[in-house]
C-alpha positions in Angstrom: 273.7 231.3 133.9 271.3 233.6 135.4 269.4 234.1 138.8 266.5 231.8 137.7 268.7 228.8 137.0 270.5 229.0 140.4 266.9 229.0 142.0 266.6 225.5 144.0 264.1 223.3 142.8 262.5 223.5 146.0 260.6 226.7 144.6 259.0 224.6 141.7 255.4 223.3 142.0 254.6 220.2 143.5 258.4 220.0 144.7 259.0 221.6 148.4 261.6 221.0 151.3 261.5 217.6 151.3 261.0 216.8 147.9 264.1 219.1 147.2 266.4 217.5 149.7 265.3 213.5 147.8 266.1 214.7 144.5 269.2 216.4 145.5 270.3 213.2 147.0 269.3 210.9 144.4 269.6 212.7 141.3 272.1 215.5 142.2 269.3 217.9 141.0 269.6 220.6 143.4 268.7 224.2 141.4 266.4 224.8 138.3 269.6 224.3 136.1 270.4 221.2 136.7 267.1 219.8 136.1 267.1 221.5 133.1 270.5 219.8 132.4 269.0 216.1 133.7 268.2 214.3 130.1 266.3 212.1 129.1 268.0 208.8 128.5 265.4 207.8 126.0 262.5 208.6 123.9 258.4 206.9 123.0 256.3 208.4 120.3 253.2 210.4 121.5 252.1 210.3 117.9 250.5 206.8 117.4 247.4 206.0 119.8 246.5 202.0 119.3 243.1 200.3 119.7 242.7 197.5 122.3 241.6 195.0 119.7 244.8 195.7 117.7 247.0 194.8 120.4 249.0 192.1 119.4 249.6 189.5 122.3 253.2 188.5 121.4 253.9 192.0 121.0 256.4 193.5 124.6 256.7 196.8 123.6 255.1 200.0 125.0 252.2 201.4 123.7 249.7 204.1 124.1 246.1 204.0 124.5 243.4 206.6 124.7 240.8 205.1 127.0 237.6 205.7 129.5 237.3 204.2 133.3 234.3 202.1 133.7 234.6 200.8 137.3 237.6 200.9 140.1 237.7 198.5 142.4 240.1 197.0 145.1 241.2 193.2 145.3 242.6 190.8 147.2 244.3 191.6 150.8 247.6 192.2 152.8 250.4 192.2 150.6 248.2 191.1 147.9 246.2 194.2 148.0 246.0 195.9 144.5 243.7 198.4 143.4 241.9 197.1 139.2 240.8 199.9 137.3 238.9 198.7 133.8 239.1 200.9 131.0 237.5 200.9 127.6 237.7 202.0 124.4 235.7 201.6 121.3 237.3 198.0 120.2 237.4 196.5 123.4 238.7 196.3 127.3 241.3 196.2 129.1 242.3 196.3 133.4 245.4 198.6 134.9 246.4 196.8 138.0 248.1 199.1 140.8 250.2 197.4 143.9 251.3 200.3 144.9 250.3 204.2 145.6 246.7 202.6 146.2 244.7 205.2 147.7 246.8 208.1 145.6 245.8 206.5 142.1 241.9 205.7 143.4 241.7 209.0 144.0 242.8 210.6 140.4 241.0 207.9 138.7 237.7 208.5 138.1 234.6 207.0 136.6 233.7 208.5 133.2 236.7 210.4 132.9 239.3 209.7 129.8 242.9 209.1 130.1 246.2 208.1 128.4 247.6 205.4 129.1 251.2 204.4 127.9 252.8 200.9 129.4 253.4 197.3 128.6 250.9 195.2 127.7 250.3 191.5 129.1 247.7 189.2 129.0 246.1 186.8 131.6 243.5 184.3 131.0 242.8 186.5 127.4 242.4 189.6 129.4 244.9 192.4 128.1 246.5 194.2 131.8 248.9 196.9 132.0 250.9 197.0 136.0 251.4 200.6 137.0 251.5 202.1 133.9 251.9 206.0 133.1 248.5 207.6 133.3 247.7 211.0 132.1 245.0 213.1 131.5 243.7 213.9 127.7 243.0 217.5 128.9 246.9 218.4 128.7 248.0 216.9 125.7 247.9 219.5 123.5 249.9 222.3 124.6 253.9 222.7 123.9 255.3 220.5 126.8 253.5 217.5 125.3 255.5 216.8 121.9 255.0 214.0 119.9 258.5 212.6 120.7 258.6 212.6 124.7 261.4 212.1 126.9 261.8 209.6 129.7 263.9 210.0 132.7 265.7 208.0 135.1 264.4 207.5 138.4 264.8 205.6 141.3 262.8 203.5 144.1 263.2 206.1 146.4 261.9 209.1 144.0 259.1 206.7 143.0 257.7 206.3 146.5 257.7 209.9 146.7 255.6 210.0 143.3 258.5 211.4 141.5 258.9 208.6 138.7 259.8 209.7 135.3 256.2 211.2 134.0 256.3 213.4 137.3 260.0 214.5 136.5 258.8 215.5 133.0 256.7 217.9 135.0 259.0 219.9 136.6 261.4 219.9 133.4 258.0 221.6 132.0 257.8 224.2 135.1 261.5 224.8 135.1 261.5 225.6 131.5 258.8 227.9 132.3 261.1 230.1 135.0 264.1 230.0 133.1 263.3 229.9 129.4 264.4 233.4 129.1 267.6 233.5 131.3 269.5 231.0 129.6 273.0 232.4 128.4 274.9 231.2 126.0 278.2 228.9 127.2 280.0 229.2 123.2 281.4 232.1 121.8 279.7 232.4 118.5 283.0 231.4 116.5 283.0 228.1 117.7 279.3 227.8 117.2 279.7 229.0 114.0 282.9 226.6 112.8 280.6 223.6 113.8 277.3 224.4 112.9 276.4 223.9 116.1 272.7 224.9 117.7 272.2 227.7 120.3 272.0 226.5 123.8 268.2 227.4 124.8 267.5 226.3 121.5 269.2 222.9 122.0 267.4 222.5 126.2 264.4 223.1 124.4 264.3 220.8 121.8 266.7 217.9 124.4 263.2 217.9 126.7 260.4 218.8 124.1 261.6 217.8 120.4 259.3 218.9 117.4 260.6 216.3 115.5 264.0 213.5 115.4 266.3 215.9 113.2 265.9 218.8 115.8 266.5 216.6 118.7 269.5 214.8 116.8 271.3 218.5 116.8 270.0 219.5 120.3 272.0 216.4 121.6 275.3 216.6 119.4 275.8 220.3 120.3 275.1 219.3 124.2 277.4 216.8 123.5 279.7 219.1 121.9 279.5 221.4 124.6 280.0 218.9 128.1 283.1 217.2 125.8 284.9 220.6 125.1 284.3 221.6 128.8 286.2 218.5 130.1 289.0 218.2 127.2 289.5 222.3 128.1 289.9 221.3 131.8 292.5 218.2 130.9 294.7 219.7 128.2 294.4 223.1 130.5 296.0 220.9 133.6 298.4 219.3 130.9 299.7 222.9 130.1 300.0 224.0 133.3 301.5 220.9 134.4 304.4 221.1 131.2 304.6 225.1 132.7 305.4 224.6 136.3 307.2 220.9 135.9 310.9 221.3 135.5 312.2 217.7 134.8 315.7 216.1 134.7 317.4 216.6 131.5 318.4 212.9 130.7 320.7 213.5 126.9 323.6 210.8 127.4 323.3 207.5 125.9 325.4 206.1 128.0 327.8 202.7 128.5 324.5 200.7 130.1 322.2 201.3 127.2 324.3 200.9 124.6 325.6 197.2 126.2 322.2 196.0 126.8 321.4 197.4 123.7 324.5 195.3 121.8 325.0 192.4 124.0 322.1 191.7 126.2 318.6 192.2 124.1 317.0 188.7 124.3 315.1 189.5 120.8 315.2 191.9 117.7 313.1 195.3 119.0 309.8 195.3 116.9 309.4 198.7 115.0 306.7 199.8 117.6 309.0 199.4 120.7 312.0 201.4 118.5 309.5 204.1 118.2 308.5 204.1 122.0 311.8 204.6 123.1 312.3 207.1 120.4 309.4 208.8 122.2 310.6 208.8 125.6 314.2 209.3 125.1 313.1 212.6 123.4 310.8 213.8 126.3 313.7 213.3 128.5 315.8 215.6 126.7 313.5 217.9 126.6 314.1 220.0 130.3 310.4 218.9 131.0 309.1 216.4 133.1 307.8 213.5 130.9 304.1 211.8 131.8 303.7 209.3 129.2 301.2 206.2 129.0 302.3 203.0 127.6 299.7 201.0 126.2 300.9 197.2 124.9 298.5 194.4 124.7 300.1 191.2 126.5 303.3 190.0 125.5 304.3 192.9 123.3 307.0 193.7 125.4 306.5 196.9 127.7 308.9 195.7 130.5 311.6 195.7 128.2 311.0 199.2 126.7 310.7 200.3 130.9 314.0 199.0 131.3 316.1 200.4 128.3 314.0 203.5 129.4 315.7 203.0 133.3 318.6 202.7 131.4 319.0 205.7 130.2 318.3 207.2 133.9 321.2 205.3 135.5 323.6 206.4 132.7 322.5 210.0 133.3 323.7 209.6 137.4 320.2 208.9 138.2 318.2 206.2 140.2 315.2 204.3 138.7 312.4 202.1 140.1 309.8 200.2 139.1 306.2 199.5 141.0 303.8 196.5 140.6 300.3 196.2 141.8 301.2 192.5 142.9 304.1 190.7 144.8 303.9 187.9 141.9 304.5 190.4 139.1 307.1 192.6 141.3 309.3 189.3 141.6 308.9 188.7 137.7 310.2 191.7 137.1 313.0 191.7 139.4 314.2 187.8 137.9 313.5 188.8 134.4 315.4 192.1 134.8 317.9 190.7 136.7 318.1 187.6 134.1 318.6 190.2 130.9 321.5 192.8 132.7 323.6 189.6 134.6 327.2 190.8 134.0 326.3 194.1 133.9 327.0 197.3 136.1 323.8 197.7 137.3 322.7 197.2 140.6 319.1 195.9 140.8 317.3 195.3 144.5 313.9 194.2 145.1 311.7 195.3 147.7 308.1 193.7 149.0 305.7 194.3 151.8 306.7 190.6 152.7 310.4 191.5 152.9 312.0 190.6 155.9 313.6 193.0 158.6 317.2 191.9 158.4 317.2 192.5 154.4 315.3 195.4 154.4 317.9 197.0 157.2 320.7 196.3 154.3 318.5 197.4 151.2 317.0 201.1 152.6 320.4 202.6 153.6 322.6 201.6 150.7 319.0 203.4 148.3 319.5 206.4 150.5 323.4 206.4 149.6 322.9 205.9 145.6 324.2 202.4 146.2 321.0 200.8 144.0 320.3 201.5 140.4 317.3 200.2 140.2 314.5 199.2 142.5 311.8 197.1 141.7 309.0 196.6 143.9 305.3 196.7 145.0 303.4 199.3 147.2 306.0 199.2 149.9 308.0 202.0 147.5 305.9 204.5 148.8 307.0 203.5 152.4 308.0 206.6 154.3 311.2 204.5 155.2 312.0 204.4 151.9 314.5 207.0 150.5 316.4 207.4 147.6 319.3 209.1 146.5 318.6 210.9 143.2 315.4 209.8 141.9 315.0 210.0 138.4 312.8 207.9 136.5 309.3 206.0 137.7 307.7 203.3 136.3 304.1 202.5 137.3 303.1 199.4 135.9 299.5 198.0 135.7 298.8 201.7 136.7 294.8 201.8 136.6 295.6 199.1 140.3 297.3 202.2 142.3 295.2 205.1 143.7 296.3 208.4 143.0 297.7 209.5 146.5 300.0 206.1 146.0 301.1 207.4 142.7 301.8 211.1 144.1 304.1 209.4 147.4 306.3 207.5 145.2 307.4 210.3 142.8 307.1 213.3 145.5 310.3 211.1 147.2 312.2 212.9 144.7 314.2 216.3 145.1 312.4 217.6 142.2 309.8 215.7 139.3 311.2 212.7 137.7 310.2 211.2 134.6 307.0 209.2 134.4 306.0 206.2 132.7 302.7 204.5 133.6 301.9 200.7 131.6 298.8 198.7 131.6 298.7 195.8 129.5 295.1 196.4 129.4 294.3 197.9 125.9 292.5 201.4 126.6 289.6 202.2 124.3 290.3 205.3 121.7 287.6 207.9 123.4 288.7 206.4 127.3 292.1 207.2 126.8 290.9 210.7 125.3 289.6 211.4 128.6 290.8 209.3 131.1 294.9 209.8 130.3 294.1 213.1 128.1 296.6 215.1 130.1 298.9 212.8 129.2 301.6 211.9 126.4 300.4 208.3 125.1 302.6 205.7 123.1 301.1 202.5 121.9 303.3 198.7 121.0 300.8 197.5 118.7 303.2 194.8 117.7 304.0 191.1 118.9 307.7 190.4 119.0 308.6 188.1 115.8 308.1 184.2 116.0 304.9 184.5 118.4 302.0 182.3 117.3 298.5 183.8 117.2 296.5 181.7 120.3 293.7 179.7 119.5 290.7 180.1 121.2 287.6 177.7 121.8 284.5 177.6 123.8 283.2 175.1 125.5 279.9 174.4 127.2 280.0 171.6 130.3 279.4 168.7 128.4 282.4 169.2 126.7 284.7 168.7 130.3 286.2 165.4 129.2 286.8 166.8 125.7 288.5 169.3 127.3 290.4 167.1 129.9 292.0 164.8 127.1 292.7 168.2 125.5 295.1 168.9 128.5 296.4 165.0 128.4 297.5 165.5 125.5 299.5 168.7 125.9 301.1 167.5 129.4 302.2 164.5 127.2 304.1 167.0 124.8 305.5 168.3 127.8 303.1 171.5 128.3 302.3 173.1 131.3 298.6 174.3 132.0 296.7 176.9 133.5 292.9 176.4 134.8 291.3 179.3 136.3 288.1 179.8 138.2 286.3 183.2 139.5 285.8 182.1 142.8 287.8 180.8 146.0 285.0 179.5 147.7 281.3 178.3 146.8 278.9 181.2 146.6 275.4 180.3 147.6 274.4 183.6 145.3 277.0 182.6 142.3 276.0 179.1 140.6 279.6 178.9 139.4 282.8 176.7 139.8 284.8 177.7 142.4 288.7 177.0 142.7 288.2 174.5 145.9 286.0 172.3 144.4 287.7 172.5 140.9 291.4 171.6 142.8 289.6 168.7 143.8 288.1 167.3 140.8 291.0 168.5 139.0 293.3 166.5 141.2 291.2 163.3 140.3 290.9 163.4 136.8 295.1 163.8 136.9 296.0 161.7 139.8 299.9 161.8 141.5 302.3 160.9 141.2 302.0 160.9 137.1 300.6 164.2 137.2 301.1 167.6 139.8 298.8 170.1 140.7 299.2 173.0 142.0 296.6 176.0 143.6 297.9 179.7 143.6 295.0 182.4 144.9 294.9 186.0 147.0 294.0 184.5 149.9 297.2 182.6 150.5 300.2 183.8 152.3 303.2 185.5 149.6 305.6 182.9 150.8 302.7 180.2 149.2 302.3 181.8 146.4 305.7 182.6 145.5 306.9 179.0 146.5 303.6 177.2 144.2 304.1 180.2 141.8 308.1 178.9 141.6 307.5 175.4 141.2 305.5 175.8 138.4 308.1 177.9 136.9 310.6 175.8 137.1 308.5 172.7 135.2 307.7 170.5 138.6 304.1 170.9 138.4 302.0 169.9 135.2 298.6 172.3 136.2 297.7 175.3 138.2 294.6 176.2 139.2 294.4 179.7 140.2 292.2 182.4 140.5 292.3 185.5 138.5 295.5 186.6 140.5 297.7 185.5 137.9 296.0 187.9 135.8 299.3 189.8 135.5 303.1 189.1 135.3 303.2 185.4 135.4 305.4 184.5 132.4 305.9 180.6 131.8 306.8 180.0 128.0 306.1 176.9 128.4 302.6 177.0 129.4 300.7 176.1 126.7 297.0 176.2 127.5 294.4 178.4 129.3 291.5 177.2 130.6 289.0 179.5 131.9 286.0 178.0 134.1 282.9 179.7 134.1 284.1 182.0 131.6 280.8 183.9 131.5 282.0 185.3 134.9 284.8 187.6 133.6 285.0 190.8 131.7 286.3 191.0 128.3 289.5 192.8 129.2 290.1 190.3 132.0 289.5 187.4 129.6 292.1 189.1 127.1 294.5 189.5 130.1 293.9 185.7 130.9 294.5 184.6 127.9 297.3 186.8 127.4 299.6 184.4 130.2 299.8 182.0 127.6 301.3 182.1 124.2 304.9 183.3 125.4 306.8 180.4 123.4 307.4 179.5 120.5 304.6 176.8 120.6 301.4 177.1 119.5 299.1 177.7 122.3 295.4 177.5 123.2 292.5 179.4 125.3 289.7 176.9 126.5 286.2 179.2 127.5 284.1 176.6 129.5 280.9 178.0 130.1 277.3 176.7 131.2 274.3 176.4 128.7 272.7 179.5 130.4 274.7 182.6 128.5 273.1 186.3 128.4 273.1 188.1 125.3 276.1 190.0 126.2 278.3 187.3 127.8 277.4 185.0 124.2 278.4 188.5 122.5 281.7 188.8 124.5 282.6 185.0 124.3 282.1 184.6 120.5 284.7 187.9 120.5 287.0 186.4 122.2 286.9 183.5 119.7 286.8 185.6 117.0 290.0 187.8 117.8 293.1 188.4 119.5 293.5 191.9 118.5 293.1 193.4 122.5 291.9 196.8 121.7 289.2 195.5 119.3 288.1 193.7 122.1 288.4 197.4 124.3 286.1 198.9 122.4 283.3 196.4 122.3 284.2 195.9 126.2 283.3 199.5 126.6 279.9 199.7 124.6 278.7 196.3 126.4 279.8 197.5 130.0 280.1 201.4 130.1 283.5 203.3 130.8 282.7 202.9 134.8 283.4 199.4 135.1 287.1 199.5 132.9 289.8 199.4 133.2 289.6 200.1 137.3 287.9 203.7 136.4 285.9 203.6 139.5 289.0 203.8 141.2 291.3 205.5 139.7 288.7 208.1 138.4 286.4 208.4 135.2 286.2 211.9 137.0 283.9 213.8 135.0 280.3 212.7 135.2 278.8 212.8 131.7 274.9 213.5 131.5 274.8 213.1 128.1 277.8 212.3 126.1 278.6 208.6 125.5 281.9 207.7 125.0 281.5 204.4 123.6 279.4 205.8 120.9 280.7 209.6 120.7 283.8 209.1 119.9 283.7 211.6 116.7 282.0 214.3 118.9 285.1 213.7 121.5 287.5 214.3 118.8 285.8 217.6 117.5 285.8 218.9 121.2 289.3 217.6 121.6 290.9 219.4 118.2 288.6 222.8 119.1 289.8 222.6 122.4 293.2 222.4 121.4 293.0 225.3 118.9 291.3 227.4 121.6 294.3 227.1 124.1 297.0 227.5 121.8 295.6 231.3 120.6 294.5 231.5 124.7 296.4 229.1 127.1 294.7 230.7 129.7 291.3 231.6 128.7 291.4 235.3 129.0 290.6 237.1 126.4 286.9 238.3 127.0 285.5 236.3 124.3 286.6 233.2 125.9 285.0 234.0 129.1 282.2 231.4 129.1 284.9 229.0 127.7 286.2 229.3 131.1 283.4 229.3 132.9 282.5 225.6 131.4 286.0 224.7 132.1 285.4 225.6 135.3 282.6 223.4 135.8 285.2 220.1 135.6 287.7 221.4 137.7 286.2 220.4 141.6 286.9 216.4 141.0 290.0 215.1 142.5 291.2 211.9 141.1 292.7 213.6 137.8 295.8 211.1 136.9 298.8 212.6 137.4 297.1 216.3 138.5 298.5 215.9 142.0 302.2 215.9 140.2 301.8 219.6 140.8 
């Protein structure tokens, strides 16, 4: 880009120091390019002017009148101070009503004059009102910064006590355009234009902020689109290549005695087709001299532990050490039994190591890791201990990945000599376009498959009324000889949150199933491990008939013979954590059940993600609409692991053809030019570039 658009926004009219340094601060608008890459996030039609009298009291919408001021006058005192201006057209009248900006607005209003006024209508006693709407003058519609189609911009509290709200924003769009217009460069060799019928890039700014009409805007957002989605899949599949370049791994071809006994003697089911093909997957990227990163996507129960192990497996046979990390103590010590369950009689030594492990047993464990005396080491963060040292490191599993910061990832697999092999799980089924952008650097493999015999679980929603319903529901599964699960969003009452919480639920819980014919347990983060694991063991082990528990148990508890879910105040959760949920059930060969009890009082999206839930059990299904209800930043732990790449206009819960057109043309661009050098690709690397300052890439600190 040229001078002009590296000009700071200070320079514009209206703006100045201070000005500059708030929408800097807010907005990240700092130079006359970026405002000029600040879009609107939606759009009103200038075209249609209405008459008061036509007005339609039931109707919420905005609208836009062309009216005259009659009379300003100020109302009412101290915080109810508002300035009433009445307008008029030639069908009737109407009053704008200001709390705020007071003096500012009494002073641009005046008598006589006519104005445009665009905002939402109400009526009180009859009377037709509009609170701070947007008022403009009729003198400036005409000219080439007021189309018919107009954009709206964010804003925020801040910018708004400043007089910076969105029409005042629109502004300086206008004045930037004017000092840059001409010194916008292209950022797409013309091939690539060309291939996708894409529109030039001043072209597309222009008609982004000033539209002539829908179909221009329509291609000025796909190729924006186009262009911020190549930049970032050049940036990921550019640190994947580099990545495969510099990352020797451990050359893992024997199929040794280990496997091929587990494999024989030991499997506890048939593999399902889509687990044979994972492990055909990562048994080949360990023969391959490289050092593998794959992502292992399963929804619950489909049996990604087991494919981790065979994958371990391999590792120990090969003269290497393996380990596994969980995000939880709970799911660590499921590992380690059900691991240690499916390889007794075997050669394998398996060790298990928590933050709550003792001195006496950690002072036996660390030494014989150092000395190659342990196989396999399963455990939580306290892997990435600096005490804790292994022999030949070869293989790491990450499990529950999106739960571990990056820096945590990098510790455990820098305690190699050189790069082992990767494999990172969630059980949290990763949306199409996410994955595309949050693991793109990545190999991904997917068990889309239940192991045979599973039964589908059957989920209902209930609303309060339906509690004893639902309690002689769980009667009559503890009389079968079911175990149940009843979890609640909260530990303790909330005087913010009208919702169950798990104290006062033990309680009523514990009176509707009295000892001693019934047990019933608690299980929640704020308890001590020993607590947990002893409550967590009992219920295991069939001497308790409920557990209430918060959403800890979200992963890794495996009890076949828990038969129901209950989920209190169901409205609280996200889809995904729902799914999860639901997912601890449903492990036998029983049939099982999901129970949603929610209150009368359900938004439009927590009706919409309940009525999914009821509707299917296919987990990524419920990933996608998860993502177009609640945006990519709030799955799947993004806002801490790292949806890295801030996306002005892209959406990837709606742009998920656009991501895959950027994805294959940034693919075919880095296999002629892996590095991005030939001189026609210049301004590909320049927008490559403009990804490459955020830090929390998965797996970029490998290198």
């Amino acid at each position: 880009m040229g001078n002009a658009l590296d000009r700071s926004v200070m320079f514009l009219p209206g703006v100045g120091e201070v000005r500059a340094k708030l929408l800097e601060k807010e907005l990240g608008v700092r130079t006359v390019g970026d405002l000029l890459y600040y879009f609107p996030y939606r759009y009103i039609d200038r075209s249609k002017f209405f008459a008061i009298r036509e007005v339609d009291p039931e109707e919420s919408a905005y609208i836009q009148l062309r009216v005259r001021v009659e009379g300003v006058q100020l109302a009412g005192g101290g915080p109810k101070k508002r300035l009433v201006v009445h307008v008029r057209d030639a069908s009737g009248s109407a009053e704008l009503v200001f709390f705020q900006h007071i003096a500012w607005n009494q002073k641009q209003l005046e008598v006589g004059r006519e104005y445009i006024i665009f905002g939402r209508p109400a009526f009180f006693n009859g009377r037709m009102n509009f609170v701070h709407p947007e008022v403009g003058s009729t003198l400036v519609q005409n000219d080439r910064f007021h189309p018919e189609t107009q954009g709206v911009y964010s804003t925020t509290e801040r910018l708004n006590t400043q007089h910076l709200g969105t029409r005042k924003i629109f502004d300086l769009v206008c004045a930037a355009w004017q000092v840059a217009e001409r010194e916008i460069e292209e950022t797409l060799p013309a091939d690539v234009i060309r291939a996708h019928e894409l529109m030039g890039l001043r072209e597309a700014l222009l008609n982004v902020h000033f539209p002539a009409n829908a179909n221009l805007l329509k291609q000025a957002r796909l190729r924006l689109k186009f262009e911020e989605l190549l930049g970032i899949q050049l940036q990921i599949l550019s640190q994947r290549n580099a990545r495969v370049r510099k990352n020797r791994g451990y050359v893992f071809r024997k199929i040794g005695d280990r496997f091929n006994t587990f494999y024989n003697e030991k499997l506890p089911f048939e593999l399902t087709g889509a687990q044979k093909r994972v492990l055909k997957e990562i048994r080949a990227d360990m023969a391959t001299g490289r050092q593998m990163n794959r992502l292992l996507q399963g929804d619950v129960g489909s049996g990604k532990t087991l494919v981790a192990l065979m994958s371990a497996l391999i590792a120990v046979d090969n003269g290497f050490q393996a380990c596994i990390m969980a995000p939880t103590e709970i799911l660590a010590t499921q590992h380690y039994h059900s691991i240690s369950r499916m390889t007794r009689g075997m050669v394998l030594r398996v060790a298990l190591l928590k933050g709550s492990t003792g001195k006496k047993e950690r002072n036996l464990l660390l030494p014989a890791l150092e000395a190659g005396e342990i196989d396999l080491l399963i455990g939580t963060h306290a892997l990435i201990e600096d005490n804790v040292r292994f022999s030949k490191l070869g293989f790491v599993v990450i499990d529950e990945q999106h739960r571990f910061g990056v820096e945590q990832r990098a510790r455990l697999w820098n305690k190699g000599d050189a790069f082992p092999h990767i494999l990172v799980m969630t059980a949290t089924p990763i949306p199409r376009t996410l994955a595309m952008t949050l693991y793109g650097d990545l190999d991904v493999s997917v068990i889309d498959e239940l192991p045979a015999g599973r039964k589908p679980i059957r989920t209902v929603h209930y609303f309060e009324n339906s509690r004893l319903k639902m309690f002689g529901f769980i009667r009559q599964q503890i009389a079968l000889g079911r175990q149940i699960y009843i979890v609640y969003p909260l530990i303790q009452e909330s005087e913010k949150m009208d919702y169950a919480d798990l104290e006062d639920g033990y309680a009523g819980i514990s009176a509707a199933f009295p000892p001693p014919d019934f047990v019933t347990l608690a299980v929640h983060g704020r308890m001590k491990a020993a607590e947990k694991d002893f409550s967590m063991d009992l219920f295991k082990r069939g001497k308790a008939h409920i557990l209430v528990a918060t959403s800890v148990i979200e992963v890794g508890v495996d009890v076949p013979n828990a038969s129901v879910m209950v989920i209190e105040s169901a409205e609280r959760f996200g889809l995904s954590q729902l799914h999860q949920l639901r997912g601890r059930v449903g492990r036998g060969a029983e049939q099982s059940y999901c129970v949603l009890m929610t209150s009368y009082k359900l938004s439009r999206e927590s009706r919409k993600r309940i009525e999914a839930m009821v509707a299917t059990n296919d987990g990524f299904e419920l990933a996608e609409l998860d993502l177009k209800l609640r945006g990519p930043g709030d799955l799947q732990g993004t806002q801490q692991s790292g949806l890295a790449f801030d996306l002005k206009i892209a959406d990837l819960a709606r742009d998920g053809q656009v991501l895959q057109l950027a994805r294959d043309a940034a693919e075919k661009i880095l296999a002629a030019d892996p590095l991005l050098e030939t001189p026609a690709n210049a301004c590909l690397r320049a927008l490559k570039d403009r990804y490459s300052s955020h830090e929390d890439r998965d797996f970029s600190m490998i290198s």
